[in-house]
N, C-alpha and C positions, 0 to 999 in steps of 0.2 A: 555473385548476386548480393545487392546490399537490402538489408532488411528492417525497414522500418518500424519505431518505437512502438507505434500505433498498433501495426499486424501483431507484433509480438503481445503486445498487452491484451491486445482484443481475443487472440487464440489462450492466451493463460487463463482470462479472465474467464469465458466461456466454458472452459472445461471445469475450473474450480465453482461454478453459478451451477452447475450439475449436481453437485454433492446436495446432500443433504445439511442443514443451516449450520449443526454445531460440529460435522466434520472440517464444510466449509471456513468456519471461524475457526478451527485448528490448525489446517494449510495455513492459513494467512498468516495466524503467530508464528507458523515453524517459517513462509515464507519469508515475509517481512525480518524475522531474527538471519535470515540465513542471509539476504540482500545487505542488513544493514553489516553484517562481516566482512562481507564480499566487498562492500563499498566502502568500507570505514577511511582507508586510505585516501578517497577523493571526496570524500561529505567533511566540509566544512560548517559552519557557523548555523547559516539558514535552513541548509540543507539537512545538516544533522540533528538540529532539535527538530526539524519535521518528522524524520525516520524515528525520531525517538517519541515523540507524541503521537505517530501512527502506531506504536510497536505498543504502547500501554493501552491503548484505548480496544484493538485488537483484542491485548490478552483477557483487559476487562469483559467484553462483549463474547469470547467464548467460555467466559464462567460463568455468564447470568446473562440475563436480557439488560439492553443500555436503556435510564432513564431520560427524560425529555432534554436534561441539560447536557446528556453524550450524546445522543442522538445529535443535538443540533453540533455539538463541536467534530462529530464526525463527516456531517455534510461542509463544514468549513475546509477540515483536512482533506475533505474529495476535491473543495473547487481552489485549492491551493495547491496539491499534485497535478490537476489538471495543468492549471498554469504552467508548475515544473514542467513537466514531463512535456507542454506546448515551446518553449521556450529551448529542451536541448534536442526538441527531434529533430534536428540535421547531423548532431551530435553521435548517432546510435549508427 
């Protein structure tokens, strides 16, 4: 059975949207740091400063609330993963 990028994200995502906001934002730093290991060896250039600009902004945002200027560069790093993650799901 082959299992698309999509399902997987949507079943991780859902259960991690369950938590409460700054457990939440702790999964995703521990997340996020554990993916970017796991993947270091195939993230190159664009791919790796994105992992690495989602990984700081994460940690920032589970030690304080993000102001208007992270907020917004968070929604840019949503609709630029979007893209990624559009672009290798035949990949998965």
């Amino acid at each position: 059975m082959r299992v698309k990028l999509w399902d997987l994200e949507h079943d991780i995502f859902a259960g991690l949207r369950s938590l409460p906001k700054q457990p939440y934002l702790c999964a995703m730093w521990v997340l996020a740091d554990e993916l970017r290991i796991v993947y270091s060896d195939r993230c190159i250039g664009d791919d790796r400063r994105l992992m690495a600009m989602t990984l700081d902004l994460v940690r920032t945002a589970a030690g304080r609330v993000l102001d208007d200027d992270e907020l917004a560069r968070a929604a840019e790093l949503a609709k630029v993963w979007r893209v990624l993650c559009d672009s290798k799901q035949d990949e998965v």
